[in-house]
C-alpha atoms as an extended CHARMM CRD file, in Angstrom:
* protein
*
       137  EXT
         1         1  UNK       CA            -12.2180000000       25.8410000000        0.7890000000  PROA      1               0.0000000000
         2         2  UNK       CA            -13.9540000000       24.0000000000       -1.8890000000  PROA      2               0.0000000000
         3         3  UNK       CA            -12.8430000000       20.7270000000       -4.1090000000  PROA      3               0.0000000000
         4         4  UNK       CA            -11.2600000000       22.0940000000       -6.7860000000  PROA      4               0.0000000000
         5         5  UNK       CA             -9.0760000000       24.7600000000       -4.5610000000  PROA      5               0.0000000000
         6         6  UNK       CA             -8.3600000000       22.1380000000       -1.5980000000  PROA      6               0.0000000000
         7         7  UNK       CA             -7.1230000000       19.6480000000       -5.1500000000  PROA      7               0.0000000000
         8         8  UNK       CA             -4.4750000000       22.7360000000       -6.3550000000  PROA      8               0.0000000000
         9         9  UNK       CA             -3.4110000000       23.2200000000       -2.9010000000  PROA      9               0.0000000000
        10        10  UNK       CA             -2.6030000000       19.1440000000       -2.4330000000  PROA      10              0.0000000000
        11        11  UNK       CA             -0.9780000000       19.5760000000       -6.4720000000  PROA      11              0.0000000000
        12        12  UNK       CA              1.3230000000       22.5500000000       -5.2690000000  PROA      12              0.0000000000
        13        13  UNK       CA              1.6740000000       20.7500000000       -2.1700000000  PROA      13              0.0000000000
        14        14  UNK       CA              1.4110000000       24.0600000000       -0.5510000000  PROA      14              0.0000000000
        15        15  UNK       CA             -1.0310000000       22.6410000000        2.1400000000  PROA      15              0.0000000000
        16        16  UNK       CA              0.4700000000       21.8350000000        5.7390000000  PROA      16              0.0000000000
        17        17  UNK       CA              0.2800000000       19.3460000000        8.0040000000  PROA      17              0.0000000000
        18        18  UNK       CA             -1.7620000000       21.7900000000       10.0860000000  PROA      18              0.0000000000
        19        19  UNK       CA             -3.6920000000       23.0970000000        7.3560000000  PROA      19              0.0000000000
        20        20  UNK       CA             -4.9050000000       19.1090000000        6.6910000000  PROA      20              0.0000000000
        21        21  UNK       CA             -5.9050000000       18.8400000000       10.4970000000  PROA      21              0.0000000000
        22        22  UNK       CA             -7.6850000000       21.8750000000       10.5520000000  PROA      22              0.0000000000
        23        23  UNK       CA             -9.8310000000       21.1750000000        7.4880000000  PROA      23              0.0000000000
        24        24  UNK       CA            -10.1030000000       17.7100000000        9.0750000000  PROA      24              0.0000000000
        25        25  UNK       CA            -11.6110000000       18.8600000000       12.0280000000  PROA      25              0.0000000000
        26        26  UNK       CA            -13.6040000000       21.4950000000       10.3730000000  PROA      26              0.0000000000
        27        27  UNK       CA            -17.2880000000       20.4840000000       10.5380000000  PROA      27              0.0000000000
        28        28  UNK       CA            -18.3640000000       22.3650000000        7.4130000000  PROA      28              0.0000000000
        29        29  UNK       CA            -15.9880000000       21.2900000000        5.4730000000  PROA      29              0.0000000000
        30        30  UNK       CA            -17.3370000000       19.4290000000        2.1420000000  PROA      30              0.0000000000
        31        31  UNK       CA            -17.9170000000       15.8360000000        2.5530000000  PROA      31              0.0000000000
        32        32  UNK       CA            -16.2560000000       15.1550000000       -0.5660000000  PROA      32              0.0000000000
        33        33  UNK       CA            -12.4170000000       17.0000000000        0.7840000000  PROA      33              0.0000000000
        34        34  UNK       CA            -13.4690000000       14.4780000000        4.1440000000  PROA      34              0.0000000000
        35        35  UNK       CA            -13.4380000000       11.9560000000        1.7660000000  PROA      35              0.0000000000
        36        36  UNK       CA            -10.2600000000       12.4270000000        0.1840000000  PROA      36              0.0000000000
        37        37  UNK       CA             -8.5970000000       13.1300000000        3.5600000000  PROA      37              0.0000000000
        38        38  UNK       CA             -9.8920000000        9.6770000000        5.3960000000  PROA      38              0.0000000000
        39        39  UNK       CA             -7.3630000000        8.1240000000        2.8690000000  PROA      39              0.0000000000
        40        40  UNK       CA             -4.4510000000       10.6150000000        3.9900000000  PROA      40              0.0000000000
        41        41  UNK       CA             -1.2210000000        8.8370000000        4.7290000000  PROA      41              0.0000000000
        42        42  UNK       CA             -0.7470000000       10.7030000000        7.9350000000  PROA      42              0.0000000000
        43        43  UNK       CA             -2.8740000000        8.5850000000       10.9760000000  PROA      43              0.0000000000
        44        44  UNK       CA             -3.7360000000       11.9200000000       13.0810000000  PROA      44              0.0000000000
        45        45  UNK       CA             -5.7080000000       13.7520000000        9.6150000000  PROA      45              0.0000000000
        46        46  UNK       CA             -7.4450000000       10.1230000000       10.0120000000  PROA      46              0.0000000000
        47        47  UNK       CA             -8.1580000000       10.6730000000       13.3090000000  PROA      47              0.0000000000
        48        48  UNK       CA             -9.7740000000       14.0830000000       12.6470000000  PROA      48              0.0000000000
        49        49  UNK       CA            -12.1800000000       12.7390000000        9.9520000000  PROA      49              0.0000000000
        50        50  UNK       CA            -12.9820000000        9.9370000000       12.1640000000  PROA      50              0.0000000000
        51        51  UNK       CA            -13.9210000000       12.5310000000       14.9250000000  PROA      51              0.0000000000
        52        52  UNK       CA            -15.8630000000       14.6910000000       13.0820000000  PROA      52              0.0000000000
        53        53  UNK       CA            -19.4120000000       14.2750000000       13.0540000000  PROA      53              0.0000000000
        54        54  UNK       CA            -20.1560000000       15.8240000000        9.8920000000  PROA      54              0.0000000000
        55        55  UNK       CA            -17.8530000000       12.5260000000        8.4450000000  PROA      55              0.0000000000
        56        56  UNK       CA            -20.2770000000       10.4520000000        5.6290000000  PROA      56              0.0000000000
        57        57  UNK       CA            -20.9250000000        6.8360000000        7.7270000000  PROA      57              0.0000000000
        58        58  UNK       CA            -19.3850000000        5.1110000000        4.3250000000  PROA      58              0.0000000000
        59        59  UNK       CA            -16.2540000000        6.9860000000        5.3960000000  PROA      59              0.0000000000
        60        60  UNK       CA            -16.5960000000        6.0470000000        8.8260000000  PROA      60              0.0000000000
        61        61  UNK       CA            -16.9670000000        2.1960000000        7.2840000000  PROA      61              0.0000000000
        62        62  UNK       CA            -13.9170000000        2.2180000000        6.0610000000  PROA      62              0.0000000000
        63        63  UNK       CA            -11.9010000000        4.1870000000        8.7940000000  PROA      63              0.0000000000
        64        64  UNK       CA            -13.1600000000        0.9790000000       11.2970000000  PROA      64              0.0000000000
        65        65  UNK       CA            -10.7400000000       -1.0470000000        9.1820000000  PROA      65              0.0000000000
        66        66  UNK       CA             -8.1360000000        1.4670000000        9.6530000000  PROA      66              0.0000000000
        67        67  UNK       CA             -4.6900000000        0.0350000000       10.5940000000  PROA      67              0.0000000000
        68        68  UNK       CA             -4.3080000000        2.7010000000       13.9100000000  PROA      68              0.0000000000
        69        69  UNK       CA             -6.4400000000        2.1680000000       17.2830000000  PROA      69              0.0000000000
        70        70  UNK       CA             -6.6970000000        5.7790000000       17.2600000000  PROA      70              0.0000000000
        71        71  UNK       CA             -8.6160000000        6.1350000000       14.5160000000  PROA      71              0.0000000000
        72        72  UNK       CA            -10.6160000000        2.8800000000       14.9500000000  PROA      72              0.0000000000
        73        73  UNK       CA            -11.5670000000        4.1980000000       18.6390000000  PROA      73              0.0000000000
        74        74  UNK       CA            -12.6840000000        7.6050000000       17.5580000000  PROA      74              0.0000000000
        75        75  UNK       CA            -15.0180000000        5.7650000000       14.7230000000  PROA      75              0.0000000000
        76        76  UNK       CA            -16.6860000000        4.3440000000       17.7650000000  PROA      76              0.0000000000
        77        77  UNK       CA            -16.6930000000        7.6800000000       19.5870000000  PROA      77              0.0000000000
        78        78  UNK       CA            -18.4690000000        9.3920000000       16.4280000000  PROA      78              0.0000000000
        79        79  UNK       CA            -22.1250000000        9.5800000000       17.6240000000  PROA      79              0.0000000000
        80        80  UNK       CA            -23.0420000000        9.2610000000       13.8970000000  PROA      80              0.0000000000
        81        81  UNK       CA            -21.6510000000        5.3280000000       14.1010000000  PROA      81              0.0000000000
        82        82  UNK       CA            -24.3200000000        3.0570000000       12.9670000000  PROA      82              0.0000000000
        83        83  UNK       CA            -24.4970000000       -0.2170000000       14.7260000000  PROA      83              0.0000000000
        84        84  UNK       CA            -23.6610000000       -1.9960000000       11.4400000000  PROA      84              0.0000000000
        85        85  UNK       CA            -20.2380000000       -0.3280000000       11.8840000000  PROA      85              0.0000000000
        86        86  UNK       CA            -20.1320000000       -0.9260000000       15.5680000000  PROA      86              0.0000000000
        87        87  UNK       CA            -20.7800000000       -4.6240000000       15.3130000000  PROA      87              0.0000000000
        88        88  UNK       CA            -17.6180000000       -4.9150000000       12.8820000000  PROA      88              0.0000000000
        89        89  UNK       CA            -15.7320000000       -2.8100000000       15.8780000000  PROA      89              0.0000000000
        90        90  UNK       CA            -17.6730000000       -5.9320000000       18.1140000000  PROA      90              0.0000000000
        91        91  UNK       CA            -15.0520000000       -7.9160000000       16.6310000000  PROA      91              0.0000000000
        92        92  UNK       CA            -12.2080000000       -5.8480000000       17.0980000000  PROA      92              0.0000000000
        93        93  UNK       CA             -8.6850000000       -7.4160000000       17.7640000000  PROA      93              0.0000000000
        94        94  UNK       CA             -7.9090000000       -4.3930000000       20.0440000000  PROA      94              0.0000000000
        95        95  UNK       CA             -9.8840000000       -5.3020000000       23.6240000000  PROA      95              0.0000000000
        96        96  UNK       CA             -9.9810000000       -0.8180000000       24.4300000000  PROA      96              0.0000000000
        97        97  UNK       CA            -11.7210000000       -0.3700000000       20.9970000000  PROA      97              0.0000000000
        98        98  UNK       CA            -14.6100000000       -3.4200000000       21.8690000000  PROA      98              0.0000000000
        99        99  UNK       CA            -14.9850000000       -1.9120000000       25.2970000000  PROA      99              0.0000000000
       100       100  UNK       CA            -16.0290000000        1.3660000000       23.7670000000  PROA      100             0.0000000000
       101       101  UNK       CA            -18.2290000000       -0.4920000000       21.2500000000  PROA      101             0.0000000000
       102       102  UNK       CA            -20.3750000000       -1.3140000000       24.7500000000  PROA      102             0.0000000000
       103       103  UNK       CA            -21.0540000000        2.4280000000       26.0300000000  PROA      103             0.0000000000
       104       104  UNK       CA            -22.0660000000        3.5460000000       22.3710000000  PROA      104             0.0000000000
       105       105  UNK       CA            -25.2540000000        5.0760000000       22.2130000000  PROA      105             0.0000000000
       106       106  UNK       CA            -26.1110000000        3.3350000000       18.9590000000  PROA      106             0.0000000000
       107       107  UNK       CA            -25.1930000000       -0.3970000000       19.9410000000  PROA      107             0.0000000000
       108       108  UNK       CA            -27.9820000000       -2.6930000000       19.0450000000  PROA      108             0.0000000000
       109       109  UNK       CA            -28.5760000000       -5.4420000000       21.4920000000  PROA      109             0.0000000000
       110       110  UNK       CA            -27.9740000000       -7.3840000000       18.9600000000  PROA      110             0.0000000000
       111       111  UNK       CA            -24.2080000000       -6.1920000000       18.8570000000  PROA      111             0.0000000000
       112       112  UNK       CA            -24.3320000000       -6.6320000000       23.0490000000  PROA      112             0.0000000000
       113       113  UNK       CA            -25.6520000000      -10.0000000000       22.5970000000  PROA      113             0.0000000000
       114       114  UNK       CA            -22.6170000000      -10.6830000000       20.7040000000  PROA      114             0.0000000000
       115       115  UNK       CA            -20.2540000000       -8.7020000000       23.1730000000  PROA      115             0.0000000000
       116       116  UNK       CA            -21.8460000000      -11.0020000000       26.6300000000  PROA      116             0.0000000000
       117       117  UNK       CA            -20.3480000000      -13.4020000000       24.9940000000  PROA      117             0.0000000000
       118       118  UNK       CA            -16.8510000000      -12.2830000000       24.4340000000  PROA      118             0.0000000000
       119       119  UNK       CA            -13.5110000000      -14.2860000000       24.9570000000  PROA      119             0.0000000000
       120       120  UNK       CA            -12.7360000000      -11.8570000000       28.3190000000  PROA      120             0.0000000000
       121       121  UNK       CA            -14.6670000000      -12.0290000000       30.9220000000  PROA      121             0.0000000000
       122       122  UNK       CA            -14.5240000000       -7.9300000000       31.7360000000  PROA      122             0.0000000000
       123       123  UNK       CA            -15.8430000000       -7.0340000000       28.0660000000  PROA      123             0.0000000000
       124       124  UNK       CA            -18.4660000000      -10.0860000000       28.9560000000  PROA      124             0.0000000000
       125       125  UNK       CA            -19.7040000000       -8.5790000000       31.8120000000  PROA      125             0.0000000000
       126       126  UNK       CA            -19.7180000000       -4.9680000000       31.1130000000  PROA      126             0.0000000000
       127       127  UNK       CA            -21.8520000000       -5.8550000000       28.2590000000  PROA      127             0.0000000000
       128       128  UNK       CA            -24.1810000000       -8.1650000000       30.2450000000  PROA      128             0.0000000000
       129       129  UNK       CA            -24.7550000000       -4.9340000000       32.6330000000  PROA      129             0.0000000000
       130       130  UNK       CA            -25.2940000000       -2.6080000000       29.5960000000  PROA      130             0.0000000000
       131       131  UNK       CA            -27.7590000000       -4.9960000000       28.2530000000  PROA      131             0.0000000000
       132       132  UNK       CA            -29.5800000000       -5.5440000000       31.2150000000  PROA      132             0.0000000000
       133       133  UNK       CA            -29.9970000000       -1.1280000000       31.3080000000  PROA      133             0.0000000000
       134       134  UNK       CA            -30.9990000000       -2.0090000000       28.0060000000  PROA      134             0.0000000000
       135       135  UNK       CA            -33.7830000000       -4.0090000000       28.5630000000  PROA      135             0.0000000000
       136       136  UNK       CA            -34.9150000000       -2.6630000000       31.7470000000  PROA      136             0.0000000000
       137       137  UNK       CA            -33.8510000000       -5.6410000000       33.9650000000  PROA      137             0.0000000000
């Protein structure tokens, strides 16, 4: 499906729910249809953009300020998550979604720096380990 027909289905609104999740998911589908769907109302279409890896990182940006967890934790899961975006995530209100932020392949150590020095011990440590495997100590 291309721009123009995914923009008549949305008008006719003869596009379903499962319709949205599958294009969602859909790694060749146009960046610019992932771009309209990252602003869906519906938090699981969210989800899916966040999750696939074909998803531009200025989407993924602005799906790490997402509202839902969900969505915020599969941004970090996305291999294609630049460390700019994880060291927003480093900052995260949500304790799950900073813990993730540590085992991402991209974190900087830099970002882990930030994260051995986190309010809870746990996320404190686990990031002290991971930068220690980091730098070879």
């Amino acid at each position: 499906m291309n721009l123009k027909e995914y923009k008549v289905q949305v008008a006719l609104g003869s596009i379903s729910l499962d319709d949205k999740e599958k294009i969602a998911e859909n790694k060749n589908t146009p960046i610019k249809i992932l771009e309209l769907l990252s602003r869906d109302k519906n938090s699981d279409i969210r989800y899916r953009i966040a999750m696939n890896e074909n998803t531009p990182i200025s989407v993924l940006e602005k799906l790490s300020k997402d509202k839902d967890n969900g969505v915020r934790c599969m941004v970090v899961e996305n291999e294609n998550t630049s460390d700019k975006i994880l060291k927003l995530l480093s900052k995260d209100k949500d304790s799950f979604i900073r813990s993730m932020v540590v085992e991402n392949e991209n974190i900087s150590i830099e970002t882990l720096k930030y994260l051995s020095k986190d309010k809870d011990y746990y996320f404190r440590e686990k990031a002290r380990r991971r930068l220690d495997e980091l730098e070879g100590v």
